[in-house]
MARGUMAR-256956 format. One record per residue (C-alpha): x negated, y negated, z; chain; residue in one letter. Coordinates in nm, 2 decimals, padded with zeros to 4 digits, m for minus. Each point is the difference from the previous one (the first is absolute). Layout:
<X:X	Y:Y	Z:Z	ch:A	aa:a>;
...
***
This chain:
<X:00.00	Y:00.00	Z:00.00	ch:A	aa:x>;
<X:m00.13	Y:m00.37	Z:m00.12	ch:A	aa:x>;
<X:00.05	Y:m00.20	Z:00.33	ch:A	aa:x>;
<X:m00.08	Y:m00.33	Z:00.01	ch:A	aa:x>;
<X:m00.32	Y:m00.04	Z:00.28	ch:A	aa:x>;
<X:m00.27	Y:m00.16	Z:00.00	ch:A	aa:x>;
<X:m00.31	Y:00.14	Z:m00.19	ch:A	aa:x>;
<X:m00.25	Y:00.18	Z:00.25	ch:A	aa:x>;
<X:00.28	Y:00.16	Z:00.24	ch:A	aa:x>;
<X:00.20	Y:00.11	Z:m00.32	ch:A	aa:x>;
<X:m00.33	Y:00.23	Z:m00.04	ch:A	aa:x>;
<X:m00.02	Y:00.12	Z:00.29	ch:A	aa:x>;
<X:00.39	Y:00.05	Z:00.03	ch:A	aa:x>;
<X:00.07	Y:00.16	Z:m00.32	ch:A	aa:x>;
<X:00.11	Y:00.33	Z:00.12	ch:A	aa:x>;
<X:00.29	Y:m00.09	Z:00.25	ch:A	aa:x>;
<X:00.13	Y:m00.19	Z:m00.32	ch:A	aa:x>;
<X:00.03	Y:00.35	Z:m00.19	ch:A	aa:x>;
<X:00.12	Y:00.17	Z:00.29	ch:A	aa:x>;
<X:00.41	Y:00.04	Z:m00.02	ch:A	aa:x>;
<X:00.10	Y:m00.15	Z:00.34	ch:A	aa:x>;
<X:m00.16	Y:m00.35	Z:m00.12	ch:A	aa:x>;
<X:00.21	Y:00.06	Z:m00.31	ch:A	aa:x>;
<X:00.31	Y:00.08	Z:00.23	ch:A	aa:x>;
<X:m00.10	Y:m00.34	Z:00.22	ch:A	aa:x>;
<X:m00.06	Y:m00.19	Z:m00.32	ch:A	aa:x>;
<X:00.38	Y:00.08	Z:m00.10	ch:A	aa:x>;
<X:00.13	Y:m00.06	Z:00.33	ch:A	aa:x>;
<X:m00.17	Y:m00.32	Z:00.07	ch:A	aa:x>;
<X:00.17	Y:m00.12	Z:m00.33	ch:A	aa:x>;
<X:00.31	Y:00.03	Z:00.04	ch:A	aa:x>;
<X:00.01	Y:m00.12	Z:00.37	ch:A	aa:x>;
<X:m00.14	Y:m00.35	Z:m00.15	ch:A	aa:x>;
<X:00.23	Y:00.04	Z:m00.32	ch:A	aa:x>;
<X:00.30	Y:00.04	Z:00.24	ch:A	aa:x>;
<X:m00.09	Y:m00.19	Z:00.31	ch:A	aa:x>;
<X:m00.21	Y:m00.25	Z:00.15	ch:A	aa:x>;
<X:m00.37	Y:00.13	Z:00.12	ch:A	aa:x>;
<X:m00.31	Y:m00.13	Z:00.08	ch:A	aa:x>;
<X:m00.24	Y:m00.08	Z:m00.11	ch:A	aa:x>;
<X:00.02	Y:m00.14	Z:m00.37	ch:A	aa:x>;
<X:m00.07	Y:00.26	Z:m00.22	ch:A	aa:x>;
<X:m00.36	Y:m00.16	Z:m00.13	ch:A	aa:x>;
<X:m00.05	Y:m00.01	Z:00.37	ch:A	aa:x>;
<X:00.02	Y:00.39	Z:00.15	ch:A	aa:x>;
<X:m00.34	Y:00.07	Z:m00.10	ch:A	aa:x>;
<X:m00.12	Y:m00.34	Z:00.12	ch:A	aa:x>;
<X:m00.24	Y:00.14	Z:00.29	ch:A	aa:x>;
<X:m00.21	Y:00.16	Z:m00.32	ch:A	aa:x>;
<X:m00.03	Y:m00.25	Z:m00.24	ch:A	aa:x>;
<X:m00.11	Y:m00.27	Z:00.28	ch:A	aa:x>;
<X:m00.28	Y:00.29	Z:00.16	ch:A	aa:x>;
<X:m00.21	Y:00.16	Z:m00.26	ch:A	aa:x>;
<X:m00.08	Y:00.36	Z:00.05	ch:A	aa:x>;
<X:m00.38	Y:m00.04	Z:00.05	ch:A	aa:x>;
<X:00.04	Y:m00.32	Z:00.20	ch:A	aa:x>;
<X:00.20	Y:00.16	Z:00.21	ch:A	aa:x>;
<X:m00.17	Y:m00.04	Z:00.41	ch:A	aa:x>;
<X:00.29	Y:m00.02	Z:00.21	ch:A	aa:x>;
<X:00.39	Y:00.21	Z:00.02	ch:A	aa:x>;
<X:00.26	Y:m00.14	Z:00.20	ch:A	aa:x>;
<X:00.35	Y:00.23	Z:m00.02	ch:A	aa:x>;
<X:00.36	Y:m00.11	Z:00.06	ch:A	aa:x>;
<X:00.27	Y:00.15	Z:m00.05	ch:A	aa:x>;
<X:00.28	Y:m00.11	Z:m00.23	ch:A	aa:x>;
<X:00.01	Y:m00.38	Z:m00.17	ch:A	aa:x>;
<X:00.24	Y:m00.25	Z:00.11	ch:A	aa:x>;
<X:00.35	Y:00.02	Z:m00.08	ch:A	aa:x>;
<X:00.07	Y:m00.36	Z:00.03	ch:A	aa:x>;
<X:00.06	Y:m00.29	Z:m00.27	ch:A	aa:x>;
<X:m00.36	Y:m00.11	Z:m00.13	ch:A	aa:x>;
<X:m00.22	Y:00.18	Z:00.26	ch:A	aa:x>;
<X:m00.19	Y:00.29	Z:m00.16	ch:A	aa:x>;
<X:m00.23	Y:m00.02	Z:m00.24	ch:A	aa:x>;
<X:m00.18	Y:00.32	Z:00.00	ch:A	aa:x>;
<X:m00.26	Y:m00.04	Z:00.28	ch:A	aa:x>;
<X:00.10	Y:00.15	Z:00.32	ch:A	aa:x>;
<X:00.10	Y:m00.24	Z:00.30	ch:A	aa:x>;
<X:m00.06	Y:m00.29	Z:m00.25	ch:A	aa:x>;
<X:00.26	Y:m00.22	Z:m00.17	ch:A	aa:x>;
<X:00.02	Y:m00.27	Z:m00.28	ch:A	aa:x>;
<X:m00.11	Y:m00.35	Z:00.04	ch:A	aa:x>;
<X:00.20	Y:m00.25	Z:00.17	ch:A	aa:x>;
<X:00.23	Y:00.31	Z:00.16	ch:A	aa:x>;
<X:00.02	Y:m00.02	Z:00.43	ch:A	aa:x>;
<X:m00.26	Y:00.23	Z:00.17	ch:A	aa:x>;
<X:00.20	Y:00.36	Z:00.07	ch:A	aa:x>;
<X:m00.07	Y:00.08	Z:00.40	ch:A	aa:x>;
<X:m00.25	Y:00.29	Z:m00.08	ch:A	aa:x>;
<X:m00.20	Y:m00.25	Z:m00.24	ch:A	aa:x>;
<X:00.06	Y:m00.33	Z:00.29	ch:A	aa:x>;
<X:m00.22	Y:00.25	Z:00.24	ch:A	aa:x>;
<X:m00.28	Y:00.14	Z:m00.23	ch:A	aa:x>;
<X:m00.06	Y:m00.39	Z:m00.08	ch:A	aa:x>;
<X:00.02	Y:m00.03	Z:00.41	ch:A	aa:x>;
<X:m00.25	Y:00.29	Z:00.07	ch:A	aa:x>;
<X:m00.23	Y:m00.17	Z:m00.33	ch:A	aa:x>;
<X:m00.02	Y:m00.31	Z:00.16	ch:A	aa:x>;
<X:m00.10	Y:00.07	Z:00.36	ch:A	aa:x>;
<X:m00.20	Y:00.30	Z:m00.12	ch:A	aa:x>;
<X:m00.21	Y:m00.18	Z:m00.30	ch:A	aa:x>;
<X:00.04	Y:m00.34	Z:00.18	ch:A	aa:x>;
<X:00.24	Y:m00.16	Z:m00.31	ch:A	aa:x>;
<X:00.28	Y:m00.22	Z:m00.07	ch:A	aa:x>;
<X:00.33	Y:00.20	Z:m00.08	ch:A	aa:x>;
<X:00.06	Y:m00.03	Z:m00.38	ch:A	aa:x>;
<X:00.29	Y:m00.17	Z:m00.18	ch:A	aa:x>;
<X:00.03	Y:00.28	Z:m00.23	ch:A	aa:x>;
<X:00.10	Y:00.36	Z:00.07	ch:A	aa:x>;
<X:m00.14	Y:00.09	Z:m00.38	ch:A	aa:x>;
<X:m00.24	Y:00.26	Z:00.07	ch:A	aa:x>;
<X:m00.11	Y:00.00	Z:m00.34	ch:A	aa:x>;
<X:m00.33	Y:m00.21	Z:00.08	ch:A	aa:x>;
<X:m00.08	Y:00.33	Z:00.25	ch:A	aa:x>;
<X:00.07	Y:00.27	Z:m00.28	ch:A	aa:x>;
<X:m00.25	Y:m00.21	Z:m00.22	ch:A	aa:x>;
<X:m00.27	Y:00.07	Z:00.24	ch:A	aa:x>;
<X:00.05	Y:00.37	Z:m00.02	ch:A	aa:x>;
<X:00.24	Y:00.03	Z:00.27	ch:A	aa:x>;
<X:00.28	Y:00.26	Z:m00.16	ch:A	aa:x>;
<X:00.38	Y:m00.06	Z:00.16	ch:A	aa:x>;
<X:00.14	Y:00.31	Z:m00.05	ch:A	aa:x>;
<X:00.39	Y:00.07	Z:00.09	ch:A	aa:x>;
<X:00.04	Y:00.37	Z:00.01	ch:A	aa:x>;
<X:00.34	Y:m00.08	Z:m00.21	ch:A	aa:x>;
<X:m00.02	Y:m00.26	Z:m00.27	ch:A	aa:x>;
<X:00.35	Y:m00.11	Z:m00.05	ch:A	aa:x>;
<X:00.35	Y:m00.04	Z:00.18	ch:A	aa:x>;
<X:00.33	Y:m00.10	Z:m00.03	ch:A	aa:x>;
<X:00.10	Y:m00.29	Z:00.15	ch:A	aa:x>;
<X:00.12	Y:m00.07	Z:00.33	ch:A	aa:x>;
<X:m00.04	Y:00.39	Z:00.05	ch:A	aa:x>;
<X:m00.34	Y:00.05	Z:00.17	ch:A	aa:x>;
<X:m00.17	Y:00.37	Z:m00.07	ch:A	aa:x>;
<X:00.27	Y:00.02	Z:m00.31	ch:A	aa:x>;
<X:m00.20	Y:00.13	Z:m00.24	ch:A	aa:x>;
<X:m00.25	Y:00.24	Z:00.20	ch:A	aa:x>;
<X:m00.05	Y:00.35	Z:m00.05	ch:A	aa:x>;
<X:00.04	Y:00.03	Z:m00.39	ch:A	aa:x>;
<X:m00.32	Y:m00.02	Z:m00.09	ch:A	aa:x>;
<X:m00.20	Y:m00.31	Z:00.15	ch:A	aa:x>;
<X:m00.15	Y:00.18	Z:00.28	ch:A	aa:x>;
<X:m00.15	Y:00.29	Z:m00.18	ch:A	aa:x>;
<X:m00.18	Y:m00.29	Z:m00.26	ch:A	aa:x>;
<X:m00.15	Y:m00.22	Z:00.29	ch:A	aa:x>;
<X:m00.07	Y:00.32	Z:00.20	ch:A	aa:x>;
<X:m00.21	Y:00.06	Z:m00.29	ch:A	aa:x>;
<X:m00.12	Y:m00.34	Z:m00.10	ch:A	aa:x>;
<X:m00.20	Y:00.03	Z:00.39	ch:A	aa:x>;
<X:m00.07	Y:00.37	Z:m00.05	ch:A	aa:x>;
<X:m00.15	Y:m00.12	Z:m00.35	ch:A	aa:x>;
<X:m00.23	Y:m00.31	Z:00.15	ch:A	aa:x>;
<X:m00.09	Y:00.26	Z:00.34	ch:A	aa:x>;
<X:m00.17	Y:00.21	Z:m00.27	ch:A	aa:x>;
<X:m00.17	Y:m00.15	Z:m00.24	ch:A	aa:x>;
<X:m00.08	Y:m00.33	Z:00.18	ch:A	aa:x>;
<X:m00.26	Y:m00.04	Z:00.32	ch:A	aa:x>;
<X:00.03	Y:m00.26	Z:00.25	ch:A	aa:x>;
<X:00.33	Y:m00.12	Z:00.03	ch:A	aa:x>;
<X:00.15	Y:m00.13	Z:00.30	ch:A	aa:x>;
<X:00.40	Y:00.10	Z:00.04	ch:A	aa:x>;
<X:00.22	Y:m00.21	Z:00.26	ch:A	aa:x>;
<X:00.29	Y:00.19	Z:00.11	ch:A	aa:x>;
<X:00.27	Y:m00.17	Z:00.22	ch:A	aa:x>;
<X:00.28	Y:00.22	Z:00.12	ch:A	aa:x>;
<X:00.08	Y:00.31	Z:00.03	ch:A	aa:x>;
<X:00.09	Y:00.04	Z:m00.37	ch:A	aa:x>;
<X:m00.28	Y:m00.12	Z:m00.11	ch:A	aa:x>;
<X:m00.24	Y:00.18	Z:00.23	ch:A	aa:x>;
<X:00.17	Y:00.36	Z:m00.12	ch:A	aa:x>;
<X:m00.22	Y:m00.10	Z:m00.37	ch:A	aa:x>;
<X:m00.35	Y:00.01	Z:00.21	ch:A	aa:x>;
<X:00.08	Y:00.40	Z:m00.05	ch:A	aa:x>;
<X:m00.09	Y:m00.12	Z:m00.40	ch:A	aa:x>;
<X:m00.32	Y:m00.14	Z:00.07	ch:A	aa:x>;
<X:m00.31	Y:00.15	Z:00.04	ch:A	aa:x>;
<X:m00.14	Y:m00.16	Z:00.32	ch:A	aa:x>;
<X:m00.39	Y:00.12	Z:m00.07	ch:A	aa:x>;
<X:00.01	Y:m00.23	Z:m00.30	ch:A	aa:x>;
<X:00.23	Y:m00.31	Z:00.12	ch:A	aa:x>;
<X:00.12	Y:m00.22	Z:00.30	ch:A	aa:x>;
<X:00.30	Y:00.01	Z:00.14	ch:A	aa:x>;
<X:00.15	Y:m00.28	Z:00.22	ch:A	aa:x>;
<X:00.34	Y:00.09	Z:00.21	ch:A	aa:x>;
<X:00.24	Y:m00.18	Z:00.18	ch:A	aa:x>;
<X:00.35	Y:m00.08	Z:00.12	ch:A	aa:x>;
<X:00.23	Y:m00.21	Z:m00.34	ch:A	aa:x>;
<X:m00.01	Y:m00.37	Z:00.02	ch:A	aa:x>;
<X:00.37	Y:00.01	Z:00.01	ch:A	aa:x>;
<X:00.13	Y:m00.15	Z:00.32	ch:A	aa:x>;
<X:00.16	Y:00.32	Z:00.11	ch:A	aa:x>;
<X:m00.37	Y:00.12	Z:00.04	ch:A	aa:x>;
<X:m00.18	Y:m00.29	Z:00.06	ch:A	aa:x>;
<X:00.23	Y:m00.16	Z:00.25	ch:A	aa:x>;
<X:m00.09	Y:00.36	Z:00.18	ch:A	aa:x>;
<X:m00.39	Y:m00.09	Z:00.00	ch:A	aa:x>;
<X:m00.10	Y:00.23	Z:m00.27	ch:A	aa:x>;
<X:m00.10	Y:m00.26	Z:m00.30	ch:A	aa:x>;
<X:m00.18	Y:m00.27	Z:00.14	ch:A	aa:x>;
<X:m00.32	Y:00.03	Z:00.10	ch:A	aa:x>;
<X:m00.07	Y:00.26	Z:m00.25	ch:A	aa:x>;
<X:m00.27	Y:m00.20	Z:m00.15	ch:A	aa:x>;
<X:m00.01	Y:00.19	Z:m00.31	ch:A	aa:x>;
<X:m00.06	Y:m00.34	Z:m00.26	ch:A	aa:x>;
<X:m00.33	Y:m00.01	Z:00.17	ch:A	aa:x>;
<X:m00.10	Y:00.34	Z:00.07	ch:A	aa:x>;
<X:00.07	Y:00.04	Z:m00.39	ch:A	aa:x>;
<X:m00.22	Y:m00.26	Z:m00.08	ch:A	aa:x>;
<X:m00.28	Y:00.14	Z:00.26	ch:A	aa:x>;
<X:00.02	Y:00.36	Z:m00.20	ch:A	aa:x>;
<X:00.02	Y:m00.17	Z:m00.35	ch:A	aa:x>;
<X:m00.36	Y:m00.18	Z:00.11	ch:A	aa:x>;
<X:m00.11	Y:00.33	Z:00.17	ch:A	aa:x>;
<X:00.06	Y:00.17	Z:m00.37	ch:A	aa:x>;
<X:m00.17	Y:m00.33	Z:m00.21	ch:A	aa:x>;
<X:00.34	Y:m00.11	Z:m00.10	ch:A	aa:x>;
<X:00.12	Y:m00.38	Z:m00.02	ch:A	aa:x>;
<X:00.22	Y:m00.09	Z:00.29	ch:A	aa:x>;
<X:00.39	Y:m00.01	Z:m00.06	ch:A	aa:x>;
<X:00.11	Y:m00.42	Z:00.06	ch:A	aa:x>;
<X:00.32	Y:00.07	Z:00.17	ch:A	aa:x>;
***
């Protein structure tokens, strides 16, 4: 199957394009935006790729599903489009960035200037319908980002893998820990952080310490 992604993870991810469940999701994820509203825009749903090159890949940071609401998603996990209000999980990564790499708290949530630097927001399901969080999970998604992480655990070396939540943390089980880093924590969504398992995690600077540790150039969060 021709799917529209950028370049260098298309080569890499050939195979779960051939494979029939993506054919199955293509189908399904199709006539959900033919019929109703989902998220994101349909040039967006790969958007986490085309803004993080394969190669320049250094950093993986997983969610879970995109936003469901009017103008939030735009393919990054935990990141929305310009000029959009902060979601709570997003207001407290910006909190634990600013006391934990001494910063001002941004105006914008677009976390495409991170994805540039090789910092890959991965959402384990690429699309939903809207106003109907987890809508469009298990069809498909999962088993492609499950293998979009089991892909970059085995042929890349050095990468550093924040997980936050429980959800997340079940994908260290892909990862190959003698090769990578792995960062844990409690989600920055108040539920969890409100409950004194986000902040403090001090995993923006602890990235940056291993990044310098493996010769590589310092994520500007």
């Amino acid at each position: 199957m021709n799917v529209s992604i950028e370049p260098s993870w298309k080569t890499h991810l050939q195979t779960e394009f051939d494979k029939p469940y993506f054919n199955q999701l293509t189908t399904f994820v199709k006539e959900e935006y033919k019929n109703h509203t989902c998220y994101p825009k349909g040039s967006h749903i790969f958007a986490a790729f085309d803004h993080c090159l394969y190669h320049e890949t250094k950093v993986v940071i997983i969610g879970q599903d995109p936003y469901h609401g009017p103008n939030q998603a735009n393919g990054l996990c935990f990141s929305v489009r310009d000029g959009i209000p902060h979601p709570p999980s997003l207001v407290n990564i910006f909190k634990e960035i600013k006391v934990d790499m001494t910063t001002d708290y941004p105006k914008s949530g677009n976390l495409e200037r991170w994805a540039e630097q090789g910092v890959l927001l991965l959402n384990a399901t690429l699309t939903v319908r809207a106003h109907e969080a987890g809508s469009h999970q298990k069809k498909g998604w999962e088993k492609f980002t499950d293998a979009v992480i089991s892909t970059l655990s085995r042929e890349r070396e050095g990468l550093v893998f924040l997980l936050w939540g429980g959800f997340a943390k079940k994908k260290a089980s892909l990862v190959d820990k003698t090769k990578h880093h792995i960062l844990t924590s409690g989600h920055p969504s108040p539920l969890s952080a409100n409950r004194g398992l986000w902040f403090g995690n001090k995993h923006f600077s602890k990235t940056n310490g291993l990044l310098n540790s493996l010769g590589k150039e310092k994520i500007v969060w």
